[in-house]
Backbone as ProteinMPNN parsed JSONL, in Angstrom:
{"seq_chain_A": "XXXXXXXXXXXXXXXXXXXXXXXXXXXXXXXXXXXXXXXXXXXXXXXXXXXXXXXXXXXXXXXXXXXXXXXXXXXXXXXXXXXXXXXXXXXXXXXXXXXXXXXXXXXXXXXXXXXXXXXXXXXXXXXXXXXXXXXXXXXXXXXXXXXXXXXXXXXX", "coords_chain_A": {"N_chain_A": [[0.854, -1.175, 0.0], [0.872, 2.095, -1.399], [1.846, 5.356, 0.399], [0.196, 7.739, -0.236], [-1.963, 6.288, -0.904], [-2.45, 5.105, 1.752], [-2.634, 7.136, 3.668], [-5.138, 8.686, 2.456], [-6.935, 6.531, 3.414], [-6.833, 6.405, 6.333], [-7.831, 9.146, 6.522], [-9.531, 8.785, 5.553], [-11.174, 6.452, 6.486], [-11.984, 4.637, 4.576], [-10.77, 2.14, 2.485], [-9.344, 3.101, -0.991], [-8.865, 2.697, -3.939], [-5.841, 3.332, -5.932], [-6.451, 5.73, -8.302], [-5.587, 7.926, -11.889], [-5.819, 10.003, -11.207], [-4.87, 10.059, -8.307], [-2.036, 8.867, -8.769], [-0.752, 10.741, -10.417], [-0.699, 13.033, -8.617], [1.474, 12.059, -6.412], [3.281, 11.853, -8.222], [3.752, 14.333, -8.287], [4.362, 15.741, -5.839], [6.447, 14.069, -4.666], [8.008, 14.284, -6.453], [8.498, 17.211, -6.317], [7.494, 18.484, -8.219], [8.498, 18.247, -10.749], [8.271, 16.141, -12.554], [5.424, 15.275, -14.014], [3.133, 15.512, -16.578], [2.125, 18.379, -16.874], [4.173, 19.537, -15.295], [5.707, 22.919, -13.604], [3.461, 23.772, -13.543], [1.353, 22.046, -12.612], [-0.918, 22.326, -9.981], [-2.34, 21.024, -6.909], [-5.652, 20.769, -6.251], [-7.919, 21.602, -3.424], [-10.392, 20.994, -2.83], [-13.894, 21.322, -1.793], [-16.312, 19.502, -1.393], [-19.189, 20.084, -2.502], [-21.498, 18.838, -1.522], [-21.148, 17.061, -0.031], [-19.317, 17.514, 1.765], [-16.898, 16.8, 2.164], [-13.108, 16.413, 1.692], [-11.828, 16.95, -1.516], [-9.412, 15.988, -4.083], [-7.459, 17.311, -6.544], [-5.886, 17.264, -9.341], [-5.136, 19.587, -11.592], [-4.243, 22.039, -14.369], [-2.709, 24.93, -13.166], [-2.61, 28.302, -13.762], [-0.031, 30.816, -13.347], [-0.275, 33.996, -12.571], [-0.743, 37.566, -11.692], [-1.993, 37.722, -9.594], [-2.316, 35.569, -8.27], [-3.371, 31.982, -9.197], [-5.031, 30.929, -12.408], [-7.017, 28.331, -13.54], [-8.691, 26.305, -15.422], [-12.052, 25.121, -15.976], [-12.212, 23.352, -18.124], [-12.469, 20.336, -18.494], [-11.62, 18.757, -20.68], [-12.984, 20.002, -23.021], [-15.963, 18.681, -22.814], [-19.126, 18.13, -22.462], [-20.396, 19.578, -19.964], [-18.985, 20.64, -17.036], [-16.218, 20.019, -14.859], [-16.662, 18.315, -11.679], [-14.911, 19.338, -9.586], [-15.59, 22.297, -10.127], [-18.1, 22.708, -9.416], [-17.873, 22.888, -6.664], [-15.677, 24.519, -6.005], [-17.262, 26.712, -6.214], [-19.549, 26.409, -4.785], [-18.417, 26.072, -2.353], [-15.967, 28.479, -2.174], [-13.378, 28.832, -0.571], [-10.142, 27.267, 0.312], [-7.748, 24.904, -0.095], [-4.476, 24.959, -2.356], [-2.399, 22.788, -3.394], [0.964, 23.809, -4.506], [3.964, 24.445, -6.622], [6.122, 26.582, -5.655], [8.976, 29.261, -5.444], [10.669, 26.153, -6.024], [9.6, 24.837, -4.021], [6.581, 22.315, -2.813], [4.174, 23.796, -1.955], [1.578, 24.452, 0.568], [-1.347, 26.591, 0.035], [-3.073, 28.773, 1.041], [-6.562, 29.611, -0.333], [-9.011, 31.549, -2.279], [-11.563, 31.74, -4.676], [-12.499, 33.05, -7.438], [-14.75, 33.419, -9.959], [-13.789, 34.355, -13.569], [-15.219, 37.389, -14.961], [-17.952, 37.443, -17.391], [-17.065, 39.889, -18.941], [-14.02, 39.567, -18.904], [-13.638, 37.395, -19.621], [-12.923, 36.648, -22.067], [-10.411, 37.896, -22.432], [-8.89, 36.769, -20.996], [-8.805, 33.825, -21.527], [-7.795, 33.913, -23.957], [-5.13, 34.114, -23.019], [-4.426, 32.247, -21.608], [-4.689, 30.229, -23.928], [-2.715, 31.185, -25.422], [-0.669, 30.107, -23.762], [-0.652, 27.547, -23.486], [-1.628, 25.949, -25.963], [-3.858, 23.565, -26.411], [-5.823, 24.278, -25.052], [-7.279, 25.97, -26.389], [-8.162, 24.413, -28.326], [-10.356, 22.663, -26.75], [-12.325, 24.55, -26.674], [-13.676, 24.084, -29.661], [-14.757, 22.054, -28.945], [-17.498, 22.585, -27.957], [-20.388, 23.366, -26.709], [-20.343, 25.235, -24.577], [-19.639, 28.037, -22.559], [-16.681, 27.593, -21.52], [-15.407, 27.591, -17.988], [-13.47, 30.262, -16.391], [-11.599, 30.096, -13.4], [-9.969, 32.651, -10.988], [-7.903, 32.041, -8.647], [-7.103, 33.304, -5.887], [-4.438, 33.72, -3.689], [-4.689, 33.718, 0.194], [-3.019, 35.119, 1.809], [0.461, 36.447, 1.741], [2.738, 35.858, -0.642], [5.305, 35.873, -0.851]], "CA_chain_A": [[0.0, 0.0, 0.0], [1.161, 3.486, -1.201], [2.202, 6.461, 1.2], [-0.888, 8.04, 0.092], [-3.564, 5.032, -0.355], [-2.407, 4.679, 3.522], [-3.691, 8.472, 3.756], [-6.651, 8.288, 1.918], [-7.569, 5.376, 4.371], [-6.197, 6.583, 7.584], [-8.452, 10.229, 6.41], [-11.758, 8.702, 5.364], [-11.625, 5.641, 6.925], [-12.431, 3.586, 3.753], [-9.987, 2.259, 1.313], [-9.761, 3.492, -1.988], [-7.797, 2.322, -5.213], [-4.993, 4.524, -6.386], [-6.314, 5.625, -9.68], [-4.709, 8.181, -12.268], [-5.342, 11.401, -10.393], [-3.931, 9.722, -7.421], [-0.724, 8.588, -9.222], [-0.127, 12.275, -10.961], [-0.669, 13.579, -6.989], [1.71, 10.838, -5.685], [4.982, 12.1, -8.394], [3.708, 15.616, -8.187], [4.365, 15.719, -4.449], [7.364, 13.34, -4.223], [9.602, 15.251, -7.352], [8.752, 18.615, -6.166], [7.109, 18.831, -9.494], [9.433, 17.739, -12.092], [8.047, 14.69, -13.278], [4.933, 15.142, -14.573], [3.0, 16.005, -17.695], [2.077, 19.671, -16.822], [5.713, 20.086, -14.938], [5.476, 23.162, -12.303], [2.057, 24.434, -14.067], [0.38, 21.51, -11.891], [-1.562, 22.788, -8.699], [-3.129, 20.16, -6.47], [-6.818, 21.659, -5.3], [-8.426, 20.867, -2.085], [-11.969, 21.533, -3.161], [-14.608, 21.017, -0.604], [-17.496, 18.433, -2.01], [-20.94, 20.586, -2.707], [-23.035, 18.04, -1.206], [-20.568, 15.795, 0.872], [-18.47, 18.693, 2.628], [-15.362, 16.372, 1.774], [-12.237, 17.043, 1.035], [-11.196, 16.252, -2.752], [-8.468, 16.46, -4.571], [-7.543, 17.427, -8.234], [-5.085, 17.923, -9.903], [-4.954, 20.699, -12.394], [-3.195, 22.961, -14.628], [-2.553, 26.529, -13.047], [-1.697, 29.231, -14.611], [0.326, 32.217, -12.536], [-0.459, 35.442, -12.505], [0.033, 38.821, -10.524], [-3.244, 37.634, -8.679], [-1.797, 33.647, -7.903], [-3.578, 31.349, -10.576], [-5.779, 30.613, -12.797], [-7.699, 27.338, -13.569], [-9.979, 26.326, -16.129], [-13.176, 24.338, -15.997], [-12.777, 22.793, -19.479], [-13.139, 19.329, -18.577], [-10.911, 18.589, -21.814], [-14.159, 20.025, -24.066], [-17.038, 17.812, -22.625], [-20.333, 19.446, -22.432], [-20.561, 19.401, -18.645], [-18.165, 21.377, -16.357], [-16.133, 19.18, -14.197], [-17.042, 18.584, -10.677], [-14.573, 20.135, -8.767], [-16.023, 23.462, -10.3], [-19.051, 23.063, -8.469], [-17.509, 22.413, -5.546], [-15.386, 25.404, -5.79], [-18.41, 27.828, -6.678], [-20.266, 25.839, -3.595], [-16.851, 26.534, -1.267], [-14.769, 28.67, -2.775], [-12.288, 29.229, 0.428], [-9.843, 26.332, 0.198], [-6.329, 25.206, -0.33], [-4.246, 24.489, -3.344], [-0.767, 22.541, -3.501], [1.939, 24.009, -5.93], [5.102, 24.341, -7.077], [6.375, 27.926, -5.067], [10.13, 28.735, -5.207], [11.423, 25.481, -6.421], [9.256, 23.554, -2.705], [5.405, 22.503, -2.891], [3.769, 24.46, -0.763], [0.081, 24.78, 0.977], [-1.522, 27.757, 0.019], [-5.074, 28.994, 1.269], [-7.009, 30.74, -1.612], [-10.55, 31.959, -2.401], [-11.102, 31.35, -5.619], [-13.655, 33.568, -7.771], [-14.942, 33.7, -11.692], [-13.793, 35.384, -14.314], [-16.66, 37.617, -15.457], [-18.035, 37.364, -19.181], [-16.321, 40.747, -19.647], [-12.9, 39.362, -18.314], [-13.315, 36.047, -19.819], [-12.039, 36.05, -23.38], [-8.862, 38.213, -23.084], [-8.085, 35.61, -20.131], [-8.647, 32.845, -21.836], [-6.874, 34.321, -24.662], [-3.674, 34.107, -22.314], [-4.315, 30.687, -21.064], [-4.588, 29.737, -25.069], [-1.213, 31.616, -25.868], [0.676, 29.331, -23.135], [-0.829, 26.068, -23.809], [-2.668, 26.206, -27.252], [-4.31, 22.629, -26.633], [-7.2, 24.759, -24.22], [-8.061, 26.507, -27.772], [-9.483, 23.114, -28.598], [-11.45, 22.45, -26.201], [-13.356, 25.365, -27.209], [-14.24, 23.77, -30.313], [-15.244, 20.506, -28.75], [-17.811, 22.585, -26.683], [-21.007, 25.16, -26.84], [-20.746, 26.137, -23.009], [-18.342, 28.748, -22.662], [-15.244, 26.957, -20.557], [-15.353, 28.629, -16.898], [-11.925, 30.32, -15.703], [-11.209, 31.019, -12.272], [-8.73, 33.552, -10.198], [-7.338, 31.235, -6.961], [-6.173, 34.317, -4.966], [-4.022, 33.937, -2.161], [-5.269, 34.478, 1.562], [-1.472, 35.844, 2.591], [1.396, 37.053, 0.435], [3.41, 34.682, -0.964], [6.552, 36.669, -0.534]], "C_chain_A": [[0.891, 1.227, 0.0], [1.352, 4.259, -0.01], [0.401, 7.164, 1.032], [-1.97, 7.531, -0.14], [-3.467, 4.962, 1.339], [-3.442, 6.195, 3.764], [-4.833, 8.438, 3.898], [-7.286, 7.603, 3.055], [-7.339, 5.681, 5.676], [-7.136, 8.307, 7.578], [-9.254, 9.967, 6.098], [-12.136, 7.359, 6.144], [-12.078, 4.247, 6.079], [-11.406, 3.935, 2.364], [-10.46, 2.32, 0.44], [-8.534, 2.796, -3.05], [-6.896, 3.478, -5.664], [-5.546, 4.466, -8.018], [-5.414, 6.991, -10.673], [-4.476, 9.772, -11.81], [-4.636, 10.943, -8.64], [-2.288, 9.85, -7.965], [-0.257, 10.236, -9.205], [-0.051, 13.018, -9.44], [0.509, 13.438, -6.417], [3.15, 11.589, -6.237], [4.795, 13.722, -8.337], [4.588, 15.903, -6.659], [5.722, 15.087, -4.738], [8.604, 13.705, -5.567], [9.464, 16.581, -7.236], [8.226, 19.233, -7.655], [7.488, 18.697, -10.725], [8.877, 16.858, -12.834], [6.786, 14.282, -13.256], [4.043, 15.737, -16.181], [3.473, 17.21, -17.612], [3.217, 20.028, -15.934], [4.988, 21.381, -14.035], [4.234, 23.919, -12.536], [1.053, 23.676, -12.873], [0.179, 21.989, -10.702], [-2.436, 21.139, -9.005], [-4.636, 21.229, -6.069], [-7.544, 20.546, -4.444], [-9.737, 20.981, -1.938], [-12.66, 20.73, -1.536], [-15.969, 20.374, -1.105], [-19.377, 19.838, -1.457], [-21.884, 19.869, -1.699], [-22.086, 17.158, -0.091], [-19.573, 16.481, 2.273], [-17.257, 17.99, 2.518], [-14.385, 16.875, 1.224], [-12.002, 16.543, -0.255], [-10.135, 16.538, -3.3], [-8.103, 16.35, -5.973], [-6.788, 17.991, -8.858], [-5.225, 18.543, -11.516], [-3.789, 21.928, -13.215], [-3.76, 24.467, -13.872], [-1.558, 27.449, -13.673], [-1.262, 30.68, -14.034], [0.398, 33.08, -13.356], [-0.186, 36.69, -11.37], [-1.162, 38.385, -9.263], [-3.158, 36.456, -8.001], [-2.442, 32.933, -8.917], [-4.867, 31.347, -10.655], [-6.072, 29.425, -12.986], [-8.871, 27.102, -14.353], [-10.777, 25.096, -16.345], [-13.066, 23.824, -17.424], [-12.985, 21.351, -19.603], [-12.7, 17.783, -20.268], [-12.37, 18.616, -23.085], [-15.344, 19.708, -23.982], [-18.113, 19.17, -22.591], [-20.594, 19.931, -21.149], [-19.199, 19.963, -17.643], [-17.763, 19.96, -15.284], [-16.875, 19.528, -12.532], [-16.392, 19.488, -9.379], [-14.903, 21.828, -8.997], [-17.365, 23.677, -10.12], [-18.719, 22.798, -7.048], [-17.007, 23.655, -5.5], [-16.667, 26.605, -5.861], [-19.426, 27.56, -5.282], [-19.668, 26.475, -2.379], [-15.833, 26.972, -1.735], [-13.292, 28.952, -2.165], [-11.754, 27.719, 0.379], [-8.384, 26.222, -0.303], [-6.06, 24.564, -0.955], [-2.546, 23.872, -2.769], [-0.136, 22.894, -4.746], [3.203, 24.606, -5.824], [5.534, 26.361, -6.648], [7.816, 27.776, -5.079], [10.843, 27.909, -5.086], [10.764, 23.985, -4.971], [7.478, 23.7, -3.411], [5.039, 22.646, -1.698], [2.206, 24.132, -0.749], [-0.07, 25.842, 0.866], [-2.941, 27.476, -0.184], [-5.572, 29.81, 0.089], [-8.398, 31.026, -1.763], [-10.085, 32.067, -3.928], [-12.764, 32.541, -6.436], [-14.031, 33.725, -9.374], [-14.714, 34.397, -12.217], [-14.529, 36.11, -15.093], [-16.55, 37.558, -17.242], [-16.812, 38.626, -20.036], [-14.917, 40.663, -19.852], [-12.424, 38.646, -19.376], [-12.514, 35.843, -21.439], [-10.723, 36.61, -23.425], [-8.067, 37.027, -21.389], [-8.118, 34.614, -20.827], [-7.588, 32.629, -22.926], [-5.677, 33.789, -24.289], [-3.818, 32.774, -22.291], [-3.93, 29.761, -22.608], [-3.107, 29.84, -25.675], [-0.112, 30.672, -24.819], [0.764, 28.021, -22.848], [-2.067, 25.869, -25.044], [-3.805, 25.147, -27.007], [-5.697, 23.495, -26.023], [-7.897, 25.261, -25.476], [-9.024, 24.969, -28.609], [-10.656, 23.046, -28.246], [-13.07, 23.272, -26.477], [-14.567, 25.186, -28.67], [-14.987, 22.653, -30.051], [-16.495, 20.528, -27.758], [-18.956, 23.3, -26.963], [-20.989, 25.72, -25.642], [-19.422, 27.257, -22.844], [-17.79, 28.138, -21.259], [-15.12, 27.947, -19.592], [-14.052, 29.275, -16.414], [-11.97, 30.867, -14.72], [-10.113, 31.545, -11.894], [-9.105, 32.471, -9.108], [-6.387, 32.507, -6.72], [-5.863, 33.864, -3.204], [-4.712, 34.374, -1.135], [-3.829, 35.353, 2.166], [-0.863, 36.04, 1.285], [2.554, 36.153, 0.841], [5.117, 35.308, -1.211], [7.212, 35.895, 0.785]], "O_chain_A": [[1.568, 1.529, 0.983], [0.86, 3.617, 0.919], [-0.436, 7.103, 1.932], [-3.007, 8.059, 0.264], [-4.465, 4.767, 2.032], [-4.655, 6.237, 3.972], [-5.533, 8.258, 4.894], [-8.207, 8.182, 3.632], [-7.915, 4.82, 6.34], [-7.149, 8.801, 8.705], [-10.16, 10.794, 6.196], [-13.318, 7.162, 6.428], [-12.407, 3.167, 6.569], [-11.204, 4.914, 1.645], [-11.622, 1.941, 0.292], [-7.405, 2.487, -2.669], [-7.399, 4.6, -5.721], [-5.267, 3.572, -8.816], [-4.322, 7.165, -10.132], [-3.495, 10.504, -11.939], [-3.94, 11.74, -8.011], [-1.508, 10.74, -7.627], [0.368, 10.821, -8.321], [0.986, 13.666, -9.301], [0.925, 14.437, -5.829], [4.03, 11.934, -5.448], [5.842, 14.368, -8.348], [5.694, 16.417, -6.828], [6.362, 15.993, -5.271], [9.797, 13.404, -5.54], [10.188, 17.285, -7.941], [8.576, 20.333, -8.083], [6.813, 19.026, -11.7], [9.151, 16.942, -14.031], [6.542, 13.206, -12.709], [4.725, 16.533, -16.827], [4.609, 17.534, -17.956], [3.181, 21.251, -15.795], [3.834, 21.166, -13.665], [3.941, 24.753, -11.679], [0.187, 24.311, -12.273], [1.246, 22.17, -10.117], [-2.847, 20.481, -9.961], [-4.492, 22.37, -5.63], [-7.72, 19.335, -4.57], [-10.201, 21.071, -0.801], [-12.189, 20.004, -0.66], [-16.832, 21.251, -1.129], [-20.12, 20.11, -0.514], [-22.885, 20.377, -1.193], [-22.754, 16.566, 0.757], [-19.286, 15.999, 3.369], [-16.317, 18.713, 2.849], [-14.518, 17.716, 0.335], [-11.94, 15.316, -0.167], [-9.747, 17.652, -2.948], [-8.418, 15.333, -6.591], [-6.865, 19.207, -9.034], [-5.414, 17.8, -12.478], [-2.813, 22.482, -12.708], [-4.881, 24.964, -13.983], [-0.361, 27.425, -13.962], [-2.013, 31.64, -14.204], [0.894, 33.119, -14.482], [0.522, 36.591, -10.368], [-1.05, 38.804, -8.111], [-3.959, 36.279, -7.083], [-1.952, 33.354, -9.965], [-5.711, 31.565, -9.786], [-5.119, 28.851, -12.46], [-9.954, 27.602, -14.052], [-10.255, 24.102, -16.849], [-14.154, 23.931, -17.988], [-13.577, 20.939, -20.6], [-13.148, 16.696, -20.634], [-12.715, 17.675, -23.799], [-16.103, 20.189, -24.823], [-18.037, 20.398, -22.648], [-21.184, 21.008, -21.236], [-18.253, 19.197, -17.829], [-18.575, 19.097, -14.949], [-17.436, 20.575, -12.21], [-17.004, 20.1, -8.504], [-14.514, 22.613, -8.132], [-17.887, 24.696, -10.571], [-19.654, 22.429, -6.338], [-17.804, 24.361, -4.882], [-16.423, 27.5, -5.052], [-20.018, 28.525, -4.796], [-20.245, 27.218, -1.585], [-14.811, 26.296, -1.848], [-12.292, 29.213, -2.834], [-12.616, 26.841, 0.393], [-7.815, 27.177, -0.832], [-6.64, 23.479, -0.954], [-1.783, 24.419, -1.972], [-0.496, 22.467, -5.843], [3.448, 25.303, -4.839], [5.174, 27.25, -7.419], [8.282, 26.66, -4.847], [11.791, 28.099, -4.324], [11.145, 22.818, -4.874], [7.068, 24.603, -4.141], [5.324, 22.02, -0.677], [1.611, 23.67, -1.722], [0.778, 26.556, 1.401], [-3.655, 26.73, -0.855], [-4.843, 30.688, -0.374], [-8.992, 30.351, -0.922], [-8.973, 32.316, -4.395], [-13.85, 32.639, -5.866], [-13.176, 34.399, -9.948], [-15.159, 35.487, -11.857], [-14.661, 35.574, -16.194], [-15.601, 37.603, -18.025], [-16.103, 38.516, -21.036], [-14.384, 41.377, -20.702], [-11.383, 38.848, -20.001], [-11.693, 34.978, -21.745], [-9.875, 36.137, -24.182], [-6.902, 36.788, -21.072], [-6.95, 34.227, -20.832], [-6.778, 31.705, -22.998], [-5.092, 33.033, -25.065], [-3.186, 32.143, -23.138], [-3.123, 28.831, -22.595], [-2.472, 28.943, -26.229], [1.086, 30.57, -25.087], [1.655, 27.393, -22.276], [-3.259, 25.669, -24.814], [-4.902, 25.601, -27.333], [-6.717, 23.282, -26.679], [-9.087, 24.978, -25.616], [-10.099, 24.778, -29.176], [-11.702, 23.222, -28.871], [-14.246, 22.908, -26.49], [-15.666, 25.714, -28.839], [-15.833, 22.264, -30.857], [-16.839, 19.599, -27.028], [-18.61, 24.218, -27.706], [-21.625, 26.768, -25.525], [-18.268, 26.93, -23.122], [-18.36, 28.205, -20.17], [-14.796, 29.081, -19.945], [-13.418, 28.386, -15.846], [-12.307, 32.051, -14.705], [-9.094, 31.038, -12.364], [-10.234, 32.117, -8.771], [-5.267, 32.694, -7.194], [-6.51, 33.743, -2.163], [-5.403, 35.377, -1.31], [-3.95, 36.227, 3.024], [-1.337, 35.9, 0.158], [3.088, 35.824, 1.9], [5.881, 34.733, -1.986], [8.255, 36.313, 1.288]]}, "name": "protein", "num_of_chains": 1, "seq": "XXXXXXXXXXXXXXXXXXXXXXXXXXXXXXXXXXXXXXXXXXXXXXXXXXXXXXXXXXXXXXXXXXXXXXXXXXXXXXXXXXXXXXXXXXXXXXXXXXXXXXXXXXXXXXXXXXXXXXXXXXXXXXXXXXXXXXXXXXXXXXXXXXXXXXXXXXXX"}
């Protein structure tokens, strides 16, 4: 049994299978970020379950900014927003793991939508530094949600 299947089980009380957002969690965490797809773009989030008040966890691309990151609901195109973006919109106070000065850190954040007026020259950006999100857009009619995760302290 894994380091964090023991977790998992030792924090809910009921084992769980390591599946592939576990794994990506598992080398995120244990190379300091090096060694996976999205490299130090990945943030863990600590969403808070809508309906279950649980903790979840999800790993995600973030994308820094002067504000701490962004995050986008695209769900890789589907028609349906994933779940941790009702969870955040449910509880948006909550903490992310990521790649800070070269350690992964805990950081508390409130997390809030980018409004319609906001939303295309952000997404814009997010498109210019990983083109593949410009897909999704075609694979989609809901417009793809992006949130700001702002810091509760200064990351200084």
């Amino acid at each position: 049994m894994g380091l964090l299947t023991w977790k998992v089980l030792v924090r809910t009380g009921v084992p769980r299978r390591m599946g592939w957002n576990d794994d990506v969690i598992e080398t995120f965490r244990s190379s300091k970020g090096t060694e996976n797809y999205w490299g130090p773009k990945l943030i863990i989030l600590h969403s808070v379950g809508a309906k279950s008040g649980e903790v979840r966890l999800n790993p995600v691309v973030g994308f820094r900014n002067e504000h701490g990151w962004r995050v986008v609901a695209s769900k890789g195109g589907t028609p349906e927003n994933p779940a941790w973006y009702h969870n955040l919109r449910a509880n948006p106070s909550f903490d992310i793991e990521a790649l800070v000065d070269g350690e992964v850190v805990t950081v508390p954040v409130t997390a809030t939508e980018i409004t319609a007026d906001e939303w295309q020259d952000a997404y814009r950006a997010i498109v210019a530094e990983e083109p593949q999100f410009g897909d999704y857009l075609t694979k989609t009619h809901r417009r793809i949600p992006v949130l700001q995760l702002t810091p509760r302290y200064d990351l200084q």
